[in-house]
C-alpha positions in Angstrom: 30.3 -12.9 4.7 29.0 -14.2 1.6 31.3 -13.9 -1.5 29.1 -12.2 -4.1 29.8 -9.2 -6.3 27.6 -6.1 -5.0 26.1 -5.6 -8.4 24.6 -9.1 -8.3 23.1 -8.5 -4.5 21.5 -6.0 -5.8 20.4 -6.6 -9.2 16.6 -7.1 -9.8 14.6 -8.8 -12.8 12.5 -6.5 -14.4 9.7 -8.0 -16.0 8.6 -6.6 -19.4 5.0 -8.1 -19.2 4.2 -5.7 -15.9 4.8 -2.9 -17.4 2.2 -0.9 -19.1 2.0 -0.4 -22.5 1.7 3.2 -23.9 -1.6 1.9 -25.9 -2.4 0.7 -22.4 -1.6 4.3 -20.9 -3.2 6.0 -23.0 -6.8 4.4 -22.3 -5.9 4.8 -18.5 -5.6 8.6 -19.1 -8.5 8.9 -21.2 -10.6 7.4 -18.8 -9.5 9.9 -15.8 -9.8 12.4 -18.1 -13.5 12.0 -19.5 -13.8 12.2 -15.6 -12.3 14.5 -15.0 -11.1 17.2 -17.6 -9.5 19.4 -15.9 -6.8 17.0 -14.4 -3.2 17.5 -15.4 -0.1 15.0 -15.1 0.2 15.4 -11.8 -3.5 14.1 -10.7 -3.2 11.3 -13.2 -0.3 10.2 -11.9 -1.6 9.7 -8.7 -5.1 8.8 -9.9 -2.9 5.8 -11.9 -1.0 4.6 -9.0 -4.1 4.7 -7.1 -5.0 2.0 -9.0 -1.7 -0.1 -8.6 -0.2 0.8 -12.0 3.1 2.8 -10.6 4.8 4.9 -13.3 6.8 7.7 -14.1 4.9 11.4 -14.1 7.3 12.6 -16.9 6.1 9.4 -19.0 2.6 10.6 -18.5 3.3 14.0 -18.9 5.0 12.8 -22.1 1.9 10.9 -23.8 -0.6 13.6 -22.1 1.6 16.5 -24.3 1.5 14.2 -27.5 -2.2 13.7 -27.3 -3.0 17.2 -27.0 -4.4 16.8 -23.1 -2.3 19.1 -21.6 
């Protein structure tokens, strides 16, 4: 058995510079939705990981409502 703390086995670096910027974000969903209008969060978010960009459907959901798209 190797003596390491559980937290440490299982702790992972999370990279700041792979995660998408909501400026980023934002031009995603404007793209998907000049293509399609009538998409809500739920489509995005699955048009957007399509793509290999995995996040959160209440982050999108969250910009979508602040930009008046849903």
């Amino acid at each position: 058995m190797i003596n390491l703390p559980r937290s440490t086995f299982y702790y992972r670096l999370e990279r700041k510079s792979d995660r998408l910027t909501d400026e980023r974000l934002v031009e995603l969903i404007g793209q998907i939705q000049d293509t399609f209008p009538g998409y809500g969060y739920r489509r995005v978010t699955r048009a957007i990981c399509q793509q290999g960009q995995h996040v959160n459907h209440k982050r999108i959901a969250r910009i979508m409502r602040n930009m008046g798209w849903g």
